[in-house]
Every structure is written in structure tokens, then in C-alpha cells.
C-alpha beads as a LAMMPS data file, in Angstrom:
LAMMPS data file: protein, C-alpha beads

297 atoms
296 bonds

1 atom types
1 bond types

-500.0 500.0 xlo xhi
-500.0 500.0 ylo yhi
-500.0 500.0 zlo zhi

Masses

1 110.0

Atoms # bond

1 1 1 1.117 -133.132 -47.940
2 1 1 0.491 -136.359 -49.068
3 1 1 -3.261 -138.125 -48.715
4 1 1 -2.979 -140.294 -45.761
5 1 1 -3.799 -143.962 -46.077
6 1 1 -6.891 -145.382 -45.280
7 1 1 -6.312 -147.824 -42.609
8 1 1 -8.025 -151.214 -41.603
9 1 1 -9.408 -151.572 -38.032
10 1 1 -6.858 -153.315 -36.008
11 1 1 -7.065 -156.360 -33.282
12 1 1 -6.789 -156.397 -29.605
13 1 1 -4.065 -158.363 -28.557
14 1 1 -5.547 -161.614 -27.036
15 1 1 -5.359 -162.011 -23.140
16 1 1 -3.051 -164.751 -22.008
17 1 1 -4.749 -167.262 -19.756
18 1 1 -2.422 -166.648 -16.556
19 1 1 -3.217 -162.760 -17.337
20 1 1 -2.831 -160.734 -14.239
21 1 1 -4.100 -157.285 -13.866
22 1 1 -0.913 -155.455 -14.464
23 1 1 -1.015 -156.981 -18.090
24 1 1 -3.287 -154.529 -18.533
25 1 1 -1.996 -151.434 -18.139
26 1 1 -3.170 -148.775 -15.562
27 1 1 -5.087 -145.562 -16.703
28 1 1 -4.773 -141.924 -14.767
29 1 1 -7.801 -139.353 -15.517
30 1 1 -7.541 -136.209 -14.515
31 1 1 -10.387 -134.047 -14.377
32 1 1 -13.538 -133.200 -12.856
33 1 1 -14.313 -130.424 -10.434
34 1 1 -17.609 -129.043 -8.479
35 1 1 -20.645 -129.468 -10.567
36 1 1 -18.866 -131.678 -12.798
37 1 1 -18.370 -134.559 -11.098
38 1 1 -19.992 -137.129 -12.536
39 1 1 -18.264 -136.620 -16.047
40 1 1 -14.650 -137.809 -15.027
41 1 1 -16.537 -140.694 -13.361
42 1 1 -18.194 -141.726 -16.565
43 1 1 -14.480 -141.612 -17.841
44 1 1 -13.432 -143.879 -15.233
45 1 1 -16.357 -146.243 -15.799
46 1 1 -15.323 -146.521 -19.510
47 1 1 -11.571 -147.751 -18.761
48 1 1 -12.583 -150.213 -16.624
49 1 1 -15.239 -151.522 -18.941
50 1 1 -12.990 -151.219 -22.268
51 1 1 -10.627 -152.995 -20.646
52 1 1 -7.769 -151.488 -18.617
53 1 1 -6.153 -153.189 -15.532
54 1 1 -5.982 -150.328 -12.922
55 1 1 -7.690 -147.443 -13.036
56 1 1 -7.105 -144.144 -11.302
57 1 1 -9.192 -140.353 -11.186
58 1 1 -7.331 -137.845 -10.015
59 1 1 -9.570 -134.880 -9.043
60 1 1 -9.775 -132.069 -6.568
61 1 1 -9.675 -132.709 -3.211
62 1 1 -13.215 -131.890 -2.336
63 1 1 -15.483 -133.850 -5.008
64 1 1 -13.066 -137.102 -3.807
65 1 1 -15.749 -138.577 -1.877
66 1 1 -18.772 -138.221 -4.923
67 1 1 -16.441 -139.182 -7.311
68 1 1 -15.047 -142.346 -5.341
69 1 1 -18.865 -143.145 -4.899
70 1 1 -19.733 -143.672 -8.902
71 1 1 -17.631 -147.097 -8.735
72 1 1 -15.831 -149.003 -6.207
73 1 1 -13.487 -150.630 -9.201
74 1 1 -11.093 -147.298 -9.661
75 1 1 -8.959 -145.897 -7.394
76 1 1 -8.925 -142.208 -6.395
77 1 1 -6.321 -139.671 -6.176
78 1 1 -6.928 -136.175 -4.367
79 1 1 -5.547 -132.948 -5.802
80 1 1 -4.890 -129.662 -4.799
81 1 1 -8.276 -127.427 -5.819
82 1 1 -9.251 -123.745 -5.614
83 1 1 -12.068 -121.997 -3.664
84 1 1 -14.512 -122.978 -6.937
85 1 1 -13.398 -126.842 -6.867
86 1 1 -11.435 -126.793 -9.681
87 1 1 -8.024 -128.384 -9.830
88 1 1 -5.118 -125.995 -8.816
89 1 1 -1.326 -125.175 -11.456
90 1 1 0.198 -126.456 -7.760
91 1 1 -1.355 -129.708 -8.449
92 1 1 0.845 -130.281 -11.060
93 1 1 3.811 -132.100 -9.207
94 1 1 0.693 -134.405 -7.775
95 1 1 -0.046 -135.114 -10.914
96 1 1 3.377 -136.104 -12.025
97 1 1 3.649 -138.593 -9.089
98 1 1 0.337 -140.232 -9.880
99 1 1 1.365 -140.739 -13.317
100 1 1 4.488 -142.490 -13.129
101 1 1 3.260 -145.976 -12.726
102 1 1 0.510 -144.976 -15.509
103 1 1 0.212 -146.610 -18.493
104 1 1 -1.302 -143.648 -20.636
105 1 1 -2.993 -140.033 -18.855
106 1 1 -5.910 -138.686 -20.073
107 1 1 -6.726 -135.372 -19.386
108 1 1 -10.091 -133.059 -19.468
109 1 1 -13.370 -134.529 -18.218
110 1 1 -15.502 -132.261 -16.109
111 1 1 -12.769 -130.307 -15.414
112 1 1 -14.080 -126.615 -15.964
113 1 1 -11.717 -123.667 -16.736
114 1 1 -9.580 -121.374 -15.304
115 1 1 -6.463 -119.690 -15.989
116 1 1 -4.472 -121.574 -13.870
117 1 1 -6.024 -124.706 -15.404
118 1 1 -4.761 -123.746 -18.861
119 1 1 -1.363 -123.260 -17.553
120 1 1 -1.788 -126.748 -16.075
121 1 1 -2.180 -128.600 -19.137
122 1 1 0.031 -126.841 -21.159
123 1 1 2.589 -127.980 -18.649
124 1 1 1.041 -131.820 -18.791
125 1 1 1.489 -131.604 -23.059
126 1 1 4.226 -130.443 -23.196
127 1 1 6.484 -132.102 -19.931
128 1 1 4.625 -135.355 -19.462
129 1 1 6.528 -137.741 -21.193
130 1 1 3.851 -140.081 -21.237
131 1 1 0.769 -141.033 -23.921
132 1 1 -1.927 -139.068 -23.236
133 1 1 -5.811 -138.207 -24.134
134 1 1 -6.966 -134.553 -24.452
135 1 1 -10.279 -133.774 -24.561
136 1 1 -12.955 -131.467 -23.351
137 1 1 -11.718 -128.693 -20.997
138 1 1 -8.334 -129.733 -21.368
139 1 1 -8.647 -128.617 -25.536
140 1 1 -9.734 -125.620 -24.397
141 1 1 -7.321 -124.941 -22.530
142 1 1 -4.423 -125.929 -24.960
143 1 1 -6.824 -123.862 -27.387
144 1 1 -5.716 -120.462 -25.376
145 1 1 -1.823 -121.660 -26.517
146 1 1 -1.588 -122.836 -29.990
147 1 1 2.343 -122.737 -30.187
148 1 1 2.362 -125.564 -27.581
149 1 1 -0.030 -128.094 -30.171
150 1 1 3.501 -128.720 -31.557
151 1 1 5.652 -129.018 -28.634
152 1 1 4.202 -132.545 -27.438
153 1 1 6.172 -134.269 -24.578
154 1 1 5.212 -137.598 -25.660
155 1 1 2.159 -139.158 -27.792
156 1 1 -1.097 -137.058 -27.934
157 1 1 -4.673 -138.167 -28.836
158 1 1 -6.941 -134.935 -28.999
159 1 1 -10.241 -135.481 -29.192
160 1 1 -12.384 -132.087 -29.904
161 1 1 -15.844 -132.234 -31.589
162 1 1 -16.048 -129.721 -34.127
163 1 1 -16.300 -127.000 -32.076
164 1 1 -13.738 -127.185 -29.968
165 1 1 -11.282 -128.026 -33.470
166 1 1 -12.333 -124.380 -34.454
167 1 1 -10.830 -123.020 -31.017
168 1 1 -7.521 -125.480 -31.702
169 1 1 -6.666 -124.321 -34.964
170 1 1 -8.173 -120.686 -34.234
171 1 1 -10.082 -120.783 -37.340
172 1 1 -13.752 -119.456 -37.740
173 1 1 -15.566 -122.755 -39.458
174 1 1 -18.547 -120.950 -40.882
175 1 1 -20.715 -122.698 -43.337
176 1 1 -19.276 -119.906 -45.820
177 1 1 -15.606 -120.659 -45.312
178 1 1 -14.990 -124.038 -44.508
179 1 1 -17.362 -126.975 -45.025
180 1 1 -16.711 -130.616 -43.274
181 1 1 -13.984 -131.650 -46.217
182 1 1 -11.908 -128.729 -45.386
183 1 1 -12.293 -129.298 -41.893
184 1 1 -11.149 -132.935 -42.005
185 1 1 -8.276 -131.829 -44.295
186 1 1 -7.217 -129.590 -41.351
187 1 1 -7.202 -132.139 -38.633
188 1 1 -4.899 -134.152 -41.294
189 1 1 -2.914 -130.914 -41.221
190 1 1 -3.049 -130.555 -37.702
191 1 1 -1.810 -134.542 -36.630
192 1 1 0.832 -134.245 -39.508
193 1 1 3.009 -131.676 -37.384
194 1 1 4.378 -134.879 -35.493
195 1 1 3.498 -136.859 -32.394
196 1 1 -0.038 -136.014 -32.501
197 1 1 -3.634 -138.327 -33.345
198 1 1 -6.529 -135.947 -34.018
199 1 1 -9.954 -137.751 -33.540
200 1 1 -12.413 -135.309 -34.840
201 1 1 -15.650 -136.312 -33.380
202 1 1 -19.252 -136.396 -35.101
203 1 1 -20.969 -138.407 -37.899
204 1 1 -18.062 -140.440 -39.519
205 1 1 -15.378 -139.842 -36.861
206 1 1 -12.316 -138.868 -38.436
207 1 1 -8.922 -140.462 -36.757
208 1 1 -5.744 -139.098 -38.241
209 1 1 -2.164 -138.831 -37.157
210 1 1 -1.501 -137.032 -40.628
211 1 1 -0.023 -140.401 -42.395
212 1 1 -3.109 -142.962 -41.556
213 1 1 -6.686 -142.077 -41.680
214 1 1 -9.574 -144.066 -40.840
215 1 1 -13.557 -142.850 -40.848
216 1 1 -15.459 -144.714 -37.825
217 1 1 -18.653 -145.644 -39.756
218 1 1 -20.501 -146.650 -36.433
219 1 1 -22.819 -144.607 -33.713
220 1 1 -25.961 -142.733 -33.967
221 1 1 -27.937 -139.512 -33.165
222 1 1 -28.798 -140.791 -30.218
223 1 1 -25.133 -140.478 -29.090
224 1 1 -25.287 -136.460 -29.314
225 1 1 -25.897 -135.978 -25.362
226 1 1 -23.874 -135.256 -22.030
227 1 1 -20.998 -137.240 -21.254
228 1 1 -20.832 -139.177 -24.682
229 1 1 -16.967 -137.877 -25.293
230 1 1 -16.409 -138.453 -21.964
231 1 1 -16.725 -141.986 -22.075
232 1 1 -14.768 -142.137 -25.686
233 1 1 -12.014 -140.773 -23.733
234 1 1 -12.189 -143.923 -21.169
235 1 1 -12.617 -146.289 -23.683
236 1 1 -9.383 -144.681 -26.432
237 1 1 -7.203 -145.061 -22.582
238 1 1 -8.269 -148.483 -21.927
239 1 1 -6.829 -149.328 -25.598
240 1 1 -3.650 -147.736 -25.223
241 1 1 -3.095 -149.526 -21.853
242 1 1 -3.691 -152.936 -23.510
243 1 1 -0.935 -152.560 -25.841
244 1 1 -2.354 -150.969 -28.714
245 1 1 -0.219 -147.774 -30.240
246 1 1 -2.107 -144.557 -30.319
247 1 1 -3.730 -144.146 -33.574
248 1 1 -5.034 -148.275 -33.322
249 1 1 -6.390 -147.187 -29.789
250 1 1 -8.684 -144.274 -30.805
251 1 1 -9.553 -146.316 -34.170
252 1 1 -10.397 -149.436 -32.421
253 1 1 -12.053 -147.105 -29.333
254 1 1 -14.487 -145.130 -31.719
255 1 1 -15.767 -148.451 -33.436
256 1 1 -16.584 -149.370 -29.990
257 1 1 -18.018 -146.536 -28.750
258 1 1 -20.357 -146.489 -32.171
259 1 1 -21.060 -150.133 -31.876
260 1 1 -22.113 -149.300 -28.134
261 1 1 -24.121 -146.862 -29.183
262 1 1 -25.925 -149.116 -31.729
263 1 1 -26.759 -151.882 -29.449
264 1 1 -27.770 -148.921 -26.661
265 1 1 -30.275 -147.610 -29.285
266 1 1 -31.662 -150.256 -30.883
267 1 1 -32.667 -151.300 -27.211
268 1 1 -33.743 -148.197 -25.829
269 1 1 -34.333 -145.416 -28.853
270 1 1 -32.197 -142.900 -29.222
271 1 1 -34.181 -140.282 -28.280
272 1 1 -34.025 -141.854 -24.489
273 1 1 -30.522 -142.644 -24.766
274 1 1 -28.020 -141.472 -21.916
275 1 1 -24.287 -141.466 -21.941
276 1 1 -23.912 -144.194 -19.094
277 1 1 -25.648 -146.567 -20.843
278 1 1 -23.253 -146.833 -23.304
279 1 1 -21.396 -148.369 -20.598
280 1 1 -23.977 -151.108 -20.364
281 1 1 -23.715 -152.169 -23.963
282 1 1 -19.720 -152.538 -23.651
283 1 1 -20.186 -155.801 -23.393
284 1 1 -22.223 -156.223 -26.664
285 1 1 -19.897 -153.895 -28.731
286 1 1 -16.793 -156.242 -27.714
287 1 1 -19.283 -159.680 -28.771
288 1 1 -19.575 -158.072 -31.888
289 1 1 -16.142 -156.530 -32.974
290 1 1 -13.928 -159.009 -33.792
291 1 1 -11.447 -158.378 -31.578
292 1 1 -13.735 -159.398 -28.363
293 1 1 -13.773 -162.225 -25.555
294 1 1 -17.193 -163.513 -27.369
295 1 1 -15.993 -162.936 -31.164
296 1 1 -16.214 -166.341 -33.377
297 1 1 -12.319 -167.984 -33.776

Bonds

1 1 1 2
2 1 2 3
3 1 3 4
4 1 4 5
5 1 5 6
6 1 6 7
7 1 7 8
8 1 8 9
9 1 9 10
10 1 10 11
11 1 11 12
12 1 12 13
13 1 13 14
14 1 14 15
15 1 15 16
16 1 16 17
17 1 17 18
18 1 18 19
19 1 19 20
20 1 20 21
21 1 21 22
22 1 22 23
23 1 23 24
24 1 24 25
25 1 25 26
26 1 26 27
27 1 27 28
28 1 28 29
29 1 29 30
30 1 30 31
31 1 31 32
32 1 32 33
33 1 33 34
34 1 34 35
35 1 35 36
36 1 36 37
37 1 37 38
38 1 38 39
39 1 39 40
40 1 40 41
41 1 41 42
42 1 42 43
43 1 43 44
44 1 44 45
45 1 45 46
46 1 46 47
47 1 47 48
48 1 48 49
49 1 49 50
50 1 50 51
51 1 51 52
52 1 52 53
53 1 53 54
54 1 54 55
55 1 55 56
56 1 56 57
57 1 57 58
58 1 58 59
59 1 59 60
60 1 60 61
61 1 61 62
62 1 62 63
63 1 63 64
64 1 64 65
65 1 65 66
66 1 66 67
67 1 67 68
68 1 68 69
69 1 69 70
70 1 70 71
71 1 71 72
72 1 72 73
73 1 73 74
74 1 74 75
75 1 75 76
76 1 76 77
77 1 77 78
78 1 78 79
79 1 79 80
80 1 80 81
81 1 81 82
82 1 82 83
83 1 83 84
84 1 84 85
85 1 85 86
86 1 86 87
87 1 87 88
88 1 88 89
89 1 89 90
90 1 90 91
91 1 91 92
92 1 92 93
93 1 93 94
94 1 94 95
95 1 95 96
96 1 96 97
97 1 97 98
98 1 98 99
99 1 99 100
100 1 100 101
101 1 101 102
102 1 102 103
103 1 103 104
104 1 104 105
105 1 105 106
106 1 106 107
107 1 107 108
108 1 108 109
109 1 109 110
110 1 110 111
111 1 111 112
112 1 112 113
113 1 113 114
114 1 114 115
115 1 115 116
116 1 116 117
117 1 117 118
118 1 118 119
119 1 119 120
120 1 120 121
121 1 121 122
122 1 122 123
123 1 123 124
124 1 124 125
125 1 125 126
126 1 126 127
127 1 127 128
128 1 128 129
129 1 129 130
130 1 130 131
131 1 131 132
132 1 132 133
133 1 133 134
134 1 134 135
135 1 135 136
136 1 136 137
137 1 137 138
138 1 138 139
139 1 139 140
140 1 140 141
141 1 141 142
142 1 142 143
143 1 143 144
144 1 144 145
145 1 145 146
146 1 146 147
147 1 147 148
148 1 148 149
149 1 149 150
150 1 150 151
151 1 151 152
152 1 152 153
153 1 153 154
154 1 154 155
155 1 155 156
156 1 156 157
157 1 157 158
158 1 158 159
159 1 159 160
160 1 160 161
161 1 161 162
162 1 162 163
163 1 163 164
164 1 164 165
165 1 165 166
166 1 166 167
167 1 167 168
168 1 168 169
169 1 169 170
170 1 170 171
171 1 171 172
172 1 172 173
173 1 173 174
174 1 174 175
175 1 175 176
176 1 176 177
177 1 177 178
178 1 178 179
179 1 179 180
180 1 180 181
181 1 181 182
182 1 182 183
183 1 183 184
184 1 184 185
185 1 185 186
186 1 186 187
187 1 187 188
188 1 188 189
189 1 189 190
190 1 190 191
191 1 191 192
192 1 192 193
193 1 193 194
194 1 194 195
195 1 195 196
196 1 196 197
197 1 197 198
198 1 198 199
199 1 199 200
200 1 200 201
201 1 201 202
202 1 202 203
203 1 203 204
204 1 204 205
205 1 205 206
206 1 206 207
207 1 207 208
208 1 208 209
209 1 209 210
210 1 210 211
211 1 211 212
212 1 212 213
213 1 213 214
214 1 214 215
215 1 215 216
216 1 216 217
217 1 217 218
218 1 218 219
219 1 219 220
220 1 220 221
221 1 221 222
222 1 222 223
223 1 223 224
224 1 224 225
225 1 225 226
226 1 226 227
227 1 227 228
228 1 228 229
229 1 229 230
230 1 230 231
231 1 231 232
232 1 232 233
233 1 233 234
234 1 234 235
235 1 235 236
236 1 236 237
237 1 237 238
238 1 238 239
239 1 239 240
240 1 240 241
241 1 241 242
242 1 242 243
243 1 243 244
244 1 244 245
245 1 245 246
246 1 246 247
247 1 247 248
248 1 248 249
249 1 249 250
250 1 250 251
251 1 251 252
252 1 252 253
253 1 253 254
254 1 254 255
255 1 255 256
256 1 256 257
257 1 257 258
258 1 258 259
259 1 259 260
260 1 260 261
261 1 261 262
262 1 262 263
263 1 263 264
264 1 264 265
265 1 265 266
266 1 266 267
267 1 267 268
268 1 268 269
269 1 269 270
270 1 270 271
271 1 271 272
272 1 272 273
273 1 273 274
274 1 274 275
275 1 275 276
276 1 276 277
277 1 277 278
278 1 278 279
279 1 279 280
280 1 280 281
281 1 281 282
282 1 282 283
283 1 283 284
284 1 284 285
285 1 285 286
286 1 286 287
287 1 287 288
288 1 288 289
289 1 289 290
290 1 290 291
291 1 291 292
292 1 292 293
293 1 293 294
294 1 294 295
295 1 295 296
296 1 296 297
């Protein structure tokens, strides 16, 4: 295989001045489920601050309410759920329905695991012709089916942190038989099958869709806590419904997640540093990248 091109970070497209909402694309997330509630709602939060124009959570049926309570701005969707509140296989026509006005899906966020849940996104990879965002739970479960990473229904963006990468490609990344290189070289492997961007999460981010390559040179220790990816995920679906393609949205959405990050811990340490208030230093990542409302013309 060739060695992908390094690639330079990529503008937002700017907003005309009689935008309207619908410019902007509308984001589905499905996820969360009892217990894990407040991680799809993070996700949520992260669209609507990166950028989107509607934003929708589909989650089961009985964490609707907690989930509707994190933030008036999205819009929720009840599913289908089993006796541990975890989103039910019968869900899946739901699901279809929801997404058919959606701009891009993304999938995984507090949603927990189950059997059925792994038959569920298989089904969503692999049917949905739609761009979508795997992460979390959702790589898991595709991690119980390798043959389906190459049967993508539309454009993918998988997001694991190196631990859930070892469960994708079923590989056992021990210090003794494959060190960081190797494991980057893999995720090249891995996006180069077709249809697919890998983002492998952790210092340097590595984005990949096995031509391009980019390494996301911003973020900080601080970041390594609870509901971190979860917002990434947000933030890569708020690019793709503003018009950027799926390797510029996960490029541009890591630099801003980093920058974020930055701002978050030069304010409050990084020690003290919590995933929602990433949120809260959107607005300062977007000043500063050169792509945003406040960057110099």
C-alpha cells in the first residue's frame, strides 16, 4: 500500500447571511441507555455547539425524559428498549425513520451492550445508506463481526481509542508485538479497504481513510476523562452536516476538540478538567481556528 498523504487542515464553508437552520444539516445520535445517560447528551451538546442545524438523540424509551432534560436545543426521539434500558434489534425500523431527514447518524454513546445491540449496528453499517459516526459501544459491537468492517452501507467514521482498535482488528497490541507505528500503520490498513475514515484517538490523533492522513497535534492530558470521545463524536457530526466530506470533518473536528481542550486547561488545569467543559470552550476553539465566526479575514 502506498504511504498516504499528509493532508492540510481544511476550511468550514462560510455561513451565508440569509442562512437558515436547514443550511446546516440535521444530526441523529443514537445511543445512551440506563446509567448512561448523560453520555449521548454530551454528544448532543457537542453538535449543537460545533455547529449543526437540527439536532436529534434517539434513545430508549425510558431515559427520554433525563436525556431531554440536559438541553432544551435538541430534539428527542424514543426507542424501543429492553427490561435493562438498553435500546432493543426491534428499534431498528425506528431508527431508519428518524434518519431519513438526517444529515449524517452517529452511533454509540452511552449505549451499553447486548447481543441484540450488536446485531443492531451491524444492521445500521451495513444497510444505512447514510454517513455515519461509530464510536464507543457501537465499535464494540461491530468488534464481535469483523467481516461486516468491509461491508459499509455508506461513509463510516470509526472512532476507537486504542483499545477498542485492538478489539476491531482482533489483534493483541502488546508492548511486545506491536508498538504505536504499527498500530497507526494498521488503522491506514484498516480505512484503505474502502468507504471507511479511521480516527484513532490519543496523543497525536491519527485520521486516515487509507489515501490521506493527517496527525491532530492539539489536546492535552487533561482530556483523558469520561465523556471526552463522546463529545468528539458530536463535534466530527456537526462537521459533516455543514458540508464538509468525511475525512475534512473528523480532521477539522479533532483540531477542535484539542484546541477546546487547550483553552479548557489553560483555564482550569487539567487535572480538574471535565468532559462538558469542553463544551464551554467551543467558542474559543472556533475564535482561534481559522475557519471560525471570530477568525481574522
Amino acid at each position: 500500500m502506498a504511504t498516504p498523504t499528509n493532508s492540510p487542515l481544511p476550511l468550514l464553508p462560510k455561513r451565508p447571511v440569509d442562512a437558515h437552520k436547514n443550511d446546516f444539516g440535521t444530526a441523529l445520535l443514537v445511543g445512551g441507555s440506563r446509567g448512561m445517560a448523560g453520555a449521548v447528551g454530551l454528544a448532543g451538546m457537542a453538535a449543537l455547539r460545533g455547529g449543526a442545524g437540527l439536532v436529534r438523540l434517539a434513545v430508549p424509551d425510558r431515559v427520554l425524559e433525563t436525556v431531554a432534560g440536559f438541553e432544551p436545543s435538541y430534539m428527542t426521539v424514543p426507542l424501543a428498549d429492553d427490561d435493562a434500558g438498553r435500546i432493543s434489534v426491534q428499534a431498528y425500523d425506528q431508527i431508519l425513520a428518524a434518519a431519513e431527514p438526517a444529515s449524517v447518524v452517529a452511533v454509540g454513546p452511552g449505549m451499553g451492550r447486548s447481543r441484540q445491540l450488536d446485531k443492531l449496528v451491524g444492521l445500521l453499517y451495513c444497510k444505512l445508506d447514510k454517513p455515519m459516526v461509530f464510536d464507543a459501544d457501537a465499535l464494540n459491537a461491530l468488534a464481535t463481526q469483523p467481516d461486516l468492517l468491509a461491508r459499509p452501507g455508506g461513509p463510516r467514521i470509526l472512532t476507537p481509542h486504542p483499545g477498542e482498535f485492538t478489539r476491531l482488528t482482533a489483534e493483541k497490541f502488546t508492548a511486545e508485538k506491536l508498538d504505536d507505528d504499527a498500530r497507526r500503520s494498521a488503522a491506514v490498513e484498516m480505512a484503505g479497504r474502502g468507504g471507511i475514515v479511521v480516527v484513532l484517538k490519543g496523543r497525536h490523533t491519527l485520521i486516515t481513510d487509507g489515501t490521506r492522513r493527517a496527525t491532530n497535534t492539539t489536546g492535552n492530558p487533561g482530556m483523558a476523562t469520561g465523556g471526552s470521545g463522546d463529545v468528539l463524536t458530536g463535534l466530527i457530526a456537526a462537521m459533516v452536516c455543514q458540508g464538509l466530506a468525511p475525512f475534512e470533518s473528523a480532521q477539522v473536528a479533532a483540531h477542535l476538540h484539542g484546541l477546546a481542550g487547550d483553552h479548557a486547561a489553560a483555564e482550569l488545569g487539567e487535572v480538574p478538567m471535565i468532559a462538558a467543559d469542553l463544551l464551554q470552550f467551543f467558542p474559543e476553539a472556533f475564535a482561534e481556528y481559522n475557519g471560525g465566526d471570530s477568525a481574522p479575514q
